[in-house]
Structure formats: structure tokens, C-alpha cells
C-alpha positions as CSV (number, residue, x, y, z in Angstrom):
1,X,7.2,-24.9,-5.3
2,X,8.4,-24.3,-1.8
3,X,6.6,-23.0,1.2
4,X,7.9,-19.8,0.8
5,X,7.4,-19.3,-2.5
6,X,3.9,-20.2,-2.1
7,X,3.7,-17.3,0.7
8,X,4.7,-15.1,-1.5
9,X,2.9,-16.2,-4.6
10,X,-0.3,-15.7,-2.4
11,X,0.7,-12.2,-1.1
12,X,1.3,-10.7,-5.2
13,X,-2.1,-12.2,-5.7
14,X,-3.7,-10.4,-2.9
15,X,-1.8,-7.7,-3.7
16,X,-0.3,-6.9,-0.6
17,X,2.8,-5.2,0.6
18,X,5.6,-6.6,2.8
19,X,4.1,-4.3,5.5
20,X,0.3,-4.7,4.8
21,X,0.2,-8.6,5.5
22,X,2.4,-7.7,8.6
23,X,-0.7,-5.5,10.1
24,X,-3.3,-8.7,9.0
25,X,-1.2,-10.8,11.0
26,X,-1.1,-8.7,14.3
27,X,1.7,-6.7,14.0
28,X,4.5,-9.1,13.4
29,X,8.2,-7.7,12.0
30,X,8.6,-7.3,8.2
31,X,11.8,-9.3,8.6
32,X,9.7,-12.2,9.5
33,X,7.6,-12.7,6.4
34,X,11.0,-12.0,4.8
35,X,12.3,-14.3,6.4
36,X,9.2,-16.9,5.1
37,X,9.7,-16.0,1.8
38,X,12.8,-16.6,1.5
39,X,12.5,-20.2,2.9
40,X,15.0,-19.4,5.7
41,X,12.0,-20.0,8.4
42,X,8.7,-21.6,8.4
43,X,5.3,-19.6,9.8
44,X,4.0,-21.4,12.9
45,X,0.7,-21.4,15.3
46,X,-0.9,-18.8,15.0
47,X,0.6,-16.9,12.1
48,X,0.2,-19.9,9.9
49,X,-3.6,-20.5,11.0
50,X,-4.0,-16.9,10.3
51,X,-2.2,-17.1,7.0
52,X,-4.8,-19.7,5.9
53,X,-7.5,-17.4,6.8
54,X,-6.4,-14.2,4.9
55,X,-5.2,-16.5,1.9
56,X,-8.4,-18.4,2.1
57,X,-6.5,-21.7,1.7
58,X,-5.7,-24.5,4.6
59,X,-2.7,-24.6,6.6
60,X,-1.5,-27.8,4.5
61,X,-1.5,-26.2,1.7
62,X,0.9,-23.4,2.3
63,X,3.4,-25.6,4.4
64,X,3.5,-28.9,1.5
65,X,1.5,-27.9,-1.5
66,X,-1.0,-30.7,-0.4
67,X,-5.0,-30.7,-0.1
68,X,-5.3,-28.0,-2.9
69,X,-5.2,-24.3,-2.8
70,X,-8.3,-23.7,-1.1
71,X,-9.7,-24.6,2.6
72,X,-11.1,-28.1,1.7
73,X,-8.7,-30.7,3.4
74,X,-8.2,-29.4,6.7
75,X,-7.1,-32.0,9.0
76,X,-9.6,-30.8,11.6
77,X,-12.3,-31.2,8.7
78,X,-13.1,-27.0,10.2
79,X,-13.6,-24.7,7.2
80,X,-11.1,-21.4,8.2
81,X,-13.4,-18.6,8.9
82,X,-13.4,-15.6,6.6
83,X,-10.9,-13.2,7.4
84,X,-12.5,-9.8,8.4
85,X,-10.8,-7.0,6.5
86,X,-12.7,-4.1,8.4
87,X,-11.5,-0.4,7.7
88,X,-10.2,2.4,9.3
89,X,-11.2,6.7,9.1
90,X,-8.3,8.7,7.9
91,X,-7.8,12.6,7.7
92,X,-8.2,14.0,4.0
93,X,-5.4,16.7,3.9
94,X,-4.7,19.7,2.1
95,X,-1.7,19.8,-0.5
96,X,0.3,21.8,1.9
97,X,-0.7,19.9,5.1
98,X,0.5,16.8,3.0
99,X,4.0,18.5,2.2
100,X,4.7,18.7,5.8
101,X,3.5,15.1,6.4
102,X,5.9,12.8,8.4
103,X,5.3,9.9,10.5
104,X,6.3,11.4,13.5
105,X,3.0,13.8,13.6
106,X,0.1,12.9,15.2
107,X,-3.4,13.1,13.7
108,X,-5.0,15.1,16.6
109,X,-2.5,17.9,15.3
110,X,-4.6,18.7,12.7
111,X,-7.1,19.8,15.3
112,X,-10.9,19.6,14.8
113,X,-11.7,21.2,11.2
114,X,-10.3,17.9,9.3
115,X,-12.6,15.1,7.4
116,X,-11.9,12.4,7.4
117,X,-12.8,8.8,5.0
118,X,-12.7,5.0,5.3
119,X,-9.8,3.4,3.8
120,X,-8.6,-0.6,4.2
121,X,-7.3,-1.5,7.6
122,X,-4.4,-2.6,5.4
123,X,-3.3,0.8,5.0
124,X,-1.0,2.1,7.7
125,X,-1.1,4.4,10.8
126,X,0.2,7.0,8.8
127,X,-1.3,7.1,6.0
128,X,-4.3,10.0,4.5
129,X,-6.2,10.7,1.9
130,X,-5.2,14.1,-0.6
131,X,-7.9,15.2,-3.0
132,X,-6.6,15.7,-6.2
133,X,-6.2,19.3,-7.6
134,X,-5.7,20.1,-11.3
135,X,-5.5,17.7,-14.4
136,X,-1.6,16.5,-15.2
137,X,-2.7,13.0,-13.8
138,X,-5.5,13.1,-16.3
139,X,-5.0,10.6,-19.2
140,X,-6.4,10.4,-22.4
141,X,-5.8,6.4,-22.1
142,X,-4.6,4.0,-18.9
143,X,-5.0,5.2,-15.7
144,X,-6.4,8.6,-15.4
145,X,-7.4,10.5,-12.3
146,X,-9.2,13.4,-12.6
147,X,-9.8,16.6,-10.3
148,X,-11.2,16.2,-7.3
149,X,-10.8,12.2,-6.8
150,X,-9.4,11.2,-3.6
151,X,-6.1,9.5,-3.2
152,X,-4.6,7.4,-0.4
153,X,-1.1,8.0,0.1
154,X,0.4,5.5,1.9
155,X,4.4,6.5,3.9
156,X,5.0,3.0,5.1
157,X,4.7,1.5,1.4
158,X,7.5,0.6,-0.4
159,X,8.6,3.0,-3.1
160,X,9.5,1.4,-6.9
161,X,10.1,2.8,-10.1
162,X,6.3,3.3,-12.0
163,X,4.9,4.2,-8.5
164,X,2.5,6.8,-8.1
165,X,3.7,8.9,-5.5
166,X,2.8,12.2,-3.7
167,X,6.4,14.0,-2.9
168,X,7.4,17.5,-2.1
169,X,9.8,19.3,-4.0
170,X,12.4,21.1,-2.5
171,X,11.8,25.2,-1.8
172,X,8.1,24.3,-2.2
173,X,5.3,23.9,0.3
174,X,3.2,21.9,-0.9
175,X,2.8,18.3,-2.2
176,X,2.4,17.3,-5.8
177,X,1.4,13.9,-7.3
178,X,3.2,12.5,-10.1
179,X,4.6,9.1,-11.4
180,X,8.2,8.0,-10.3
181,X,9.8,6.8,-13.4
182,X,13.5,5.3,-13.2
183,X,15.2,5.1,-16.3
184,X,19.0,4.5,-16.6
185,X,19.5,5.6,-13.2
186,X,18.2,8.9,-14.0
187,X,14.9,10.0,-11.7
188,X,11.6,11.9,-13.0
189,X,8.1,13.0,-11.8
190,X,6.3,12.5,-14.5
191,X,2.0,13.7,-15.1
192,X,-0.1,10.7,-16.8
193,X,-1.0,14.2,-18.7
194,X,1.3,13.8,-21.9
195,X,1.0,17.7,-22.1
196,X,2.7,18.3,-18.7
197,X,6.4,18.1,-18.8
198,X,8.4,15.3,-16.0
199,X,10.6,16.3,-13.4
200,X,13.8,15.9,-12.8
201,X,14.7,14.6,-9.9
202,X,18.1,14.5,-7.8
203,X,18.2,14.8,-4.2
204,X,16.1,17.7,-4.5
205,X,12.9,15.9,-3.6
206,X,10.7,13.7,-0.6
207,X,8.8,11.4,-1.7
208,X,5.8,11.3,1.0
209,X,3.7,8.2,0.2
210,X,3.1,6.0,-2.6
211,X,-0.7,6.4,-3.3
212,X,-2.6,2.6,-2.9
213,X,-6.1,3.7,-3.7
214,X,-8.3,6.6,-5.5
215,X,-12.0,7.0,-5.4
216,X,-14.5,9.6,-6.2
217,X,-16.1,10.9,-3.3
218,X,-19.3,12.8,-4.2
């Protein structure tokens, strides 16, 4: 296994975006993990110290396999220090507030009548919160959420096929929150509610976010 490929095995296994490790690590470019990855460049000083730390493994490790895939082995005989996650407040919207979500708008926007709830640091800038309204994501089996959970919808994630997205449909205001489903090149919305019918979709349609989290906020 290669250096890169242990980056990357470590990222799925945090399960964390392209873009999520980038804001752990300061800020850095996409391209750069990418880059990583893909064995074409090896992470350095400080990226690769804090690499250790958010993987919880040693520096050793990552760059030659060596020393085990934890923090025990460090040539400095220093245990990495835990990696402090923290959180940040973001604005709970309303469906139609969310339908006219881009990133170039500014949270103070929303002026003072908005709540707002923790969510990982990991999530980006952009990102909010969207209490759910009806039951077509209700399941009778597999993921379900229910009325009145909160979702985080996430703009900077990427978007793949059996995503959970909230996107707005063309000629509508506000946002709905369905499943992308790719099949055959052909693209759907479809309710985890087997008695809700998919969309079609075909240019007709934004996809805002790709929803990371949902909780029930009582």
C-alpha cells in the first residue's frame, strides 16, 4: 500500500469528504489532497503532523506503512495530541429560504428572527440546517427521517448518485428533499416513502446541498 493510498484509506474511514479534511487541515486546496492520493506528491510539515493527529496514527505510518496504524512509534517517543473537532452554529432555514440558498449569500441576510444549531466544524461556511416537513423520506425499513428532524445540507459536498440531497425544482420556490438516484444515465428524485412517486429529472432542477447529518431536535 502506498502513501497515498493509505491517505485515502484513512479519509473513507473517517468518513470525510475531499473538502472536509481540507478545512481540518487549515484551509489547504482540494487539489492538494488530490494530489496525495493520487501519489503524485507527498504531505509535508505541518500537514503531515496534522494528518497524524486527525487520523490518530504517527507520521511514519502514513509516509511507509511502518510503526503500525496507531501513534505508538513516533520517532520523538511524543504521543500526537487529540485532534479537537469543535463545532460551529448554523441558521435552520425555511423550505423556501433554502430554495433560494447560494453560496454567494451571507448569513447576516437572514436578519435577526433565524435559529440557529451546532453542527461539526467539518461542515462548510455554507452550509444550514432545514427541518424536515411531511413524510415521503419516511421509511418503513433503512433509513427513515421523519417530520420535524433536522437535516444538514451541506453545498460544498460532492454530489453522487444515492445522495440525499435538498434541490429546488424548477418554477417552484421552495426546496424539497429527496434521494438522487442515477440509473442508466437517466436522473430521479426519489422519497425513501415507497408510496410517493420519483422525479424526473433533466436540467430542470438545482440541487442545493447534499444533506451530511439529521437529528431530532426536541
Amino acid at each position: 500500500m502506498t502513501a497515498g493510498e493509505r491517505i485515502l484509506m484513512k479519509r473513507k474511514e473517517y468518513k470525510l469528504s475531499i473538502r472536509a479534511l481540507c478545512k481540518l487541515l487549515g484551509g489547504i486546496s482540494p487539489a492538494t489532497v488530490s494530489m496525495w492520493e493520487q501519489d503524485r506528491n507527498k504531505p509535508n510539515g505541518e500537514n503531515l503532523n496534522n494528518l497524524a493527529k486527525i487520523f490518530k496514527t504517527s507520521t511514519t505510518w502514513l509516509l511507509t506503512g511502518e510503526n503500525g496504524n496507531n501513534t505508538r512509534g513516533l520517532e520523538s517517543n511524543v504521543e500526537a495530541a487529540p485532534f479537537q473537532r469543535g463545532s460551529k452554529r448554523l441558521p435552520i432555514l425555511s423550505n423556501v429560504q433554502a430554495g433560494m440558498w447560494t453560496e454567494a449569500l451571507d448569513y447576516r441576510a437572514l436578519g435577526l428572527d433565524v435559529e440557529y444549531e451546532e453542527a461539526p466544524i467539518t461542515a462548510s461556511d455554507h452550509a444550514f440546517w432545514l427541518r424536515v416537513i411531511g413524510d415521503s423520506m419516511t421509511s418503513p425499513s433503512g433509513i427513515s427521517i421523519t417530520e420535524g428532524m433536522l437535516i444538514l445540507v451541506d453545498p460544498e459536498e460532492d454530489i453522487i448518485n444515492g445522495s440525499l440531497v435538498v434541490a429546488k425544482l424548477e418554477g417552484t420556490d421552495e426546496a424539497t428533499f429527496k434521494k438522487l438516484v442515477i440509473d442508466a444515465g437517466m436522473k430521479s428524485l426519489r422519497p425513501l416513502n415507497p408510496t410517493y412517486p420519483p422525479i424526473p429529472i433533466n436540467g430542470n432542477c438545482q440541487i442545493i446541498g447534499v444533506v451530511k447529518e439529521a437529528k431530532v431536535k426536541f
